[in-house]
C-alpha positions in Angstrom: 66.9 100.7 118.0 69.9 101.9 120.1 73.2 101.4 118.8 75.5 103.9 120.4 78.3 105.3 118.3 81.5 107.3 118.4 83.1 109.0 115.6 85.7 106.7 113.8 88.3 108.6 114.3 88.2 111.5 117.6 89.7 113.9 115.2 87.7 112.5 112.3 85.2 115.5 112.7 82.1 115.9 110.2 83.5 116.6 106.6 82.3 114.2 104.0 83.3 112.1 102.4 85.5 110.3 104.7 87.8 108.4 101.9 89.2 105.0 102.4 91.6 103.5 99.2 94.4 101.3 98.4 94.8 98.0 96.6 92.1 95.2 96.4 94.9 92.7 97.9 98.5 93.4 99.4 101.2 91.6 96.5 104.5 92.7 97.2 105.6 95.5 100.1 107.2 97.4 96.6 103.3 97.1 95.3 101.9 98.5 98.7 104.5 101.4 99.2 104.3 102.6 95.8 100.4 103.0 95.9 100.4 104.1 99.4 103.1 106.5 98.5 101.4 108.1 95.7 97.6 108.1 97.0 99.2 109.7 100.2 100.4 112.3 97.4 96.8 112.6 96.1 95.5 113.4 99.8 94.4 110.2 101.1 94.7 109.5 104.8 93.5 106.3 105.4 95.1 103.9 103.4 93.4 100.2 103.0 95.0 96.8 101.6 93.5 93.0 101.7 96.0 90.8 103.7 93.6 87.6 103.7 90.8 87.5 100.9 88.3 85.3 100.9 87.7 83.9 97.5 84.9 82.0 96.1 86.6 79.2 94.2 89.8 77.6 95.6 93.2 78.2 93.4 92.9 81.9 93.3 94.8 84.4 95.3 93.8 84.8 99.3 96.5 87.1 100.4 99.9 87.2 101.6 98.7 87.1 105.1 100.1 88.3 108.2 103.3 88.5 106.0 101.9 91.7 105.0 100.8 93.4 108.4 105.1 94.7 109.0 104.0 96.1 105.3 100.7 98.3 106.5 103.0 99.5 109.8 105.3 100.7 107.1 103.1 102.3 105.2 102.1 104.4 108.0 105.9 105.4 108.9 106.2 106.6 105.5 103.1 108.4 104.8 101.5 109.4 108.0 98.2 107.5 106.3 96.4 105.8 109.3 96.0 101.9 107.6 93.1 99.1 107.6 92.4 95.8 106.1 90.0 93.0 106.5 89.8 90.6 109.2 87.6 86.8 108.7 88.7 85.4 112.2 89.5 86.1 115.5 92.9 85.3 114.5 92.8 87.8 111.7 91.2 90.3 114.3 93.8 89.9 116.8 96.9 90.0 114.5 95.8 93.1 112.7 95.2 95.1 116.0 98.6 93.2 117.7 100.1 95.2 114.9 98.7 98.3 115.6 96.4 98.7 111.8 94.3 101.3 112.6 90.4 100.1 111.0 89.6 96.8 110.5 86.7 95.7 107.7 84.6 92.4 107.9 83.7 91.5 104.5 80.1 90.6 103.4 81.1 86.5 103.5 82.2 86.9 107.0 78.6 89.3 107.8 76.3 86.4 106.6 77.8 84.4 109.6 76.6 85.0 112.8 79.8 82.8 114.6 81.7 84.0 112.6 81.4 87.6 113.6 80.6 86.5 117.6 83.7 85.5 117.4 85.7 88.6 115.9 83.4 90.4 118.8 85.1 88.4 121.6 88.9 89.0 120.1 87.8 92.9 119.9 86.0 93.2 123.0 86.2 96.7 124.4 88.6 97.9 121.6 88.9 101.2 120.9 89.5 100.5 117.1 87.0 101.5 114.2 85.2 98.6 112.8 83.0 98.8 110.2 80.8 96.0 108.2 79.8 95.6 104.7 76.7 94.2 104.3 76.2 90.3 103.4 75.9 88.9 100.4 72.6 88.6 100.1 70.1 91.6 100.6 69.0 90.8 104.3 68.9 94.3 106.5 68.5 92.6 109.6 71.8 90.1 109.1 73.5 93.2 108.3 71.7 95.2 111.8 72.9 91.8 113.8 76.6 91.7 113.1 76.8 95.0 114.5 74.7 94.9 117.0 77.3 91.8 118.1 80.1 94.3 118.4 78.3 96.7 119.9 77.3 94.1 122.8 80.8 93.9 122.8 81.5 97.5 123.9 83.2 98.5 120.5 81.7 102.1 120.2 83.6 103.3 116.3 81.3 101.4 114.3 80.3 102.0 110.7 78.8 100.3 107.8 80.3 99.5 104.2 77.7 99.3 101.1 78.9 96.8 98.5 76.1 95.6 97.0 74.5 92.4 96.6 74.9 88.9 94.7 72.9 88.1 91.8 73.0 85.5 89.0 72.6 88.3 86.5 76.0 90.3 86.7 74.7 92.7 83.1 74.6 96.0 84.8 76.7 95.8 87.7 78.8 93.1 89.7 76.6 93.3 92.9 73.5 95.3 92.2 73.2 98.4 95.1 70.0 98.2 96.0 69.8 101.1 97.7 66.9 101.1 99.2 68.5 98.8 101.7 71.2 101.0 103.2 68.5 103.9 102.8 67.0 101.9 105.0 69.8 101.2 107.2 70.4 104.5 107.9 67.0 105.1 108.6 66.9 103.1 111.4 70.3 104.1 112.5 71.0 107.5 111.6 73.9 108.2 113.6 75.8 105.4 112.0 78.2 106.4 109.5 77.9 104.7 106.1 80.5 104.0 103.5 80.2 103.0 99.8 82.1 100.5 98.2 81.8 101.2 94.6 84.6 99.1 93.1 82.3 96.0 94.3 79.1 97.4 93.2 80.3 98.0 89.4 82.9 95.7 89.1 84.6 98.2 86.4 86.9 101.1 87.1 84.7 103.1 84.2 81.2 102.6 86.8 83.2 103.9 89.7 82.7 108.2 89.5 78.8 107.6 88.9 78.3 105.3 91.6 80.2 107.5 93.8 78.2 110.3 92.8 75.1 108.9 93.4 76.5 107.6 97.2 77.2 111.3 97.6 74.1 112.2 96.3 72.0 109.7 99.0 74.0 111.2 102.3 76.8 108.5 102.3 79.5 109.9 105.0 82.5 108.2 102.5 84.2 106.3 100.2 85.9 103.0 100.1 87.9 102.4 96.7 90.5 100.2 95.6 93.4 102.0 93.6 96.6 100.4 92.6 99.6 101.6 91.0 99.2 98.8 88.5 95.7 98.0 87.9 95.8 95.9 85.2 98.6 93.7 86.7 96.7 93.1 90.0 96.2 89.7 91.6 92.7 90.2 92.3 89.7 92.1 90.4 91.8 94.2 88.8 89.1 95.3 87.0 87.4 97.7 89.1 90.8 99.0 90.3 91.5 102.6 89.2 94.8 104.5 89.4 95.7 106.9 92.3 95.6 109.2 89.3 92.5 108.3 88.3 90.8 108.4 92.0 91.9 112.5 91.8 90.2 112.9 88.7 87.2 111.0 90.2 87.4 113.1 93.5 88.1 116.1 91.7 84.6 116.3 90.0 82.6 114.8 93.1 79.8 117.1 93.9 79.2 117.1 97.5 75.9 118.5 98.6 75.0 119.4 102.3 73.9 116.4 104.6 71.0 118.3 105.5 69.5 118.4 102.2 68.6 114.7 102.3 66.0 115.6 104.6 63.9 117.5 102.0 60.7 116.0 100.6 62.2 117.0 97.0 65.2 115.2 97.5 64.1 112.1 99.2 61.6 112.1 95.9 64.3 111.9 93.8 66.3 109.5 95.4 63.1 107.0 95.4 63.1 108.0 91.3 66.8 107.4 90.8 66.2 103.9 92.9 63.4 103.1 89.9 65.9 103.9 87.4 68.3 101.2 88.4 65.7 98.6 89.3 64.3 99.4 85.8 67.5 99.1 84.2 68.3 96.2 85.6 64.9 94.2 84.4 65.7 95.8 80.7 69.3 94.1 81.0 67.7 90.8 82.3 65.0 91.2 79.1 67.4 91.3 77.1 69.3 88.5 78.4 66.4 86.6 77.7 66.0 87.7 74.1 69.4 86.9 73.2 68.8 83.3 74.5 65.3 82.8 72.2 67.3 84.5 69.6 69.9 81.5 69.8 67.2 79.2 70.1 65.5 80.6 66.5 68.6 80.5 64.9 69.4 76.8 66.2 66.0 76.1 65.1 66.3 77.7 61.8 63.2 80.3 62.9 62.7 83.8 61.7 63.9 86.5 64.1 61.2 88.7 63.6 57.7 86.8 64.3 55.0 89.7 63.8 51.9 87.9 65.3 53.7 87.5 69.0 54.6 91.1 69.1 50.9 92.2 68.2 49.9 90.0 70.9 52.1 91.0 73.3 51.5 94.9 72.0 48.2 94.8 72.8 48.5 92.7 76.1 50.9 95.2 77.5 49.4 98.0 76.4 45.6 97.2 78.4 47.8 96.5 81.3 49.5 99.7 81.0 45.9 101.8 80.9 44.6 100.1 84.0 48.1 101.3 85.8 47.4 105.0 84.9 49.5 105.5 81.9 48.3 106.2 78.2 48.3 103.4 75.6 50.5 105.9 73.3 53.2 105.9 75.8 53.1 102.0 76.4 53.4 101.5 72.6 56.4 103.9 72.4 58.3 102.1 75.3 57.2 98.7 74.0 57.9 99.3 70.8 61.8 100.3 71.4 62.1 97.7 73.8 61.3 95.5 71.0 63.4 97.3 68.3 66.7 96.9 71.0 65.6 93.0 71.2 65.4 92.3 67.7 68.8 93.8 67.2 70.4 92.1 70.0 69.1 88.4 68.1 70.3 89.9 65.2 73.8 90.5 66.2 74.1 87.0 67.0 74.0 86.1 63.7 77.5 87.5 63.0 78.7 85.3 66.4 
């Protein structure tokens, strides 16, 4: 597939990881200046704030608009830090770059429509600006490969990709699950692409935000996008996966950054596929256990027993064969079974203090 790319930015060069930060949505301009003001203070260069957010249920917050784009040009008197937001439209598109913000962002609602993101192409055509996209909302490679391939058709050469994650119904583990195996994938196909993580959307909690930037590190991400404002727990939108600029230095700070050319080894690439188990497993335990807890409301509604001895030798057993003709040992089956089942009878009986 040929995709031809430039580097973001000319003097942009090849250290990793390229970091991206700033509030989920622009407020106030006191809001954007004070966390510009102290991220720039923390070694950020490129500075990012939401001017129009797309929200899923009407009544909630979608941005100040192109109120805010004198704001970002301020920002970037002040601080020196280049700026970007997301665009939707063609309207959005032209407005931001009118006012000279430096990378625009189309969100994954905006991916997942084709006219949508024609549309942007034709307002951009032949801009030298850095446009990157996050993928859609649902896990589909080739939804996410066509929306850039618009731009590209559109002679925009500074593209790049954003990894947020994907929706689910189950939200347990993480807010949009990663999986990774589909920007692996991604990159695969188009290597010279550069590929950013979005970890404030993938955990949806400032406290899941250093892991899951570790482990983008540790698959050959090229950056970082996070949100950080200056007061998180006051934000207007998802202020719960926003972290302090003091907090994203302590994150930084213990970021182990490997060479690129490591991801090439067989050892590596190994581990990565086992790490990529590990979360799918994970997230099947969390969905178990969902389910247990709603057959444990169901017994207790029903005035059954939580513990019913006959269905766990059954399903012991069951598991167990299943388990030997897959390779593994019975012994081992029974041990993983077995504290499966421990954690699931707990879980119904917590629910009896509810």
């Amino acid at each position: 597939m040929n995709l031809p790319t430039l580097p973001l930015f000319p003097d942009s060069g090849s250290q990793r990881p390229l970091l991206i930060a700033g509030p989920c949505s622009a407020e106030t301009e006191e809001q954007l200046l004070t966390t510009a003001h102290a991220l720039a203070q923390e070694g950020i260069r490129l500075f990012r704030a939401g001017l129009w957010k797309p929200r899923t249920k009407p009544g909630c917050f979608e941005g100040v608009g192109a109120a805010g784009l004198p704001w970002l040009a301020r920002v970037k008197r002040e601080t020196g830090m280049r700026t970007a937001t997301e665009v939707a439209t063609a309207e959005h598109a032209r407005a931001a770059r009118e006012a000279g913000v430096d990378l625009l962002w189309i969100g994954a609602r905006t991916t997942a429509n084709p006219f949508a993101v024609q549309e942007i192409a034709d307002a951009l055509a032949g801009c030298d600006l850095p446009i990157l996209v996050k993928n859609p909302l649902s896990p589909d490679l080739d939804l996410w490969i066509g929306a850039l391939e618009r731009l590209s058709q559109a002679g925009i050469r500074r593209l790049g990709a954003i990894h947020r994650g994907f929706s689910a119904l189950d939200h347990s583990l993480y807010r949009n699950p990663p999986q990774w195996s589909l920007p692996i994938e991604l990159h695969r196909r188009l290597p010279q692409l550069p590929l950013l993580c979005d970890p404030s959307h993938i955990g949806g909690r400032r406290d899941r935000i250093a892991a899951l930037c570790q482990q983008a590190m540790d698959l050959g991400f090229d950056g970082l996008i996070v949100e950080a404002h200056c007061r998180p727990d006051e934000a207007w939108s998802d202020r719960e996966q926003q972290v302090t600029p003091e907090e994203l230095r302590h994150i930084l700070s213990r970021l182990v950054i490997r060479r690129t050319d490591d991801a090439s080894d067989g050892l590596t690439a190994l581990r990565r596929r086992i790490d990529e188990c590990d979360d799918e497993l994970l997230e099947v335990l969390a969905r178990r256990m969902q389910v247990a807890r709603e057959i444990g409301r169901y017994k207790r509604a029903h005035t059954m027993p939580v513990l019913q001895a006959r269905r766990y030798e059954e399903l012991l057993a069951r598991r167990t064969a299943q388990a030997e003709r897959a390779g593994m040992s019975a012994a081992f089956m029974q041990a993983v079974l077995q504290a499966i089942h421990e954690e699931s009878v707990r879980q119904q009986m917590e629910l009896s203090d509810e």
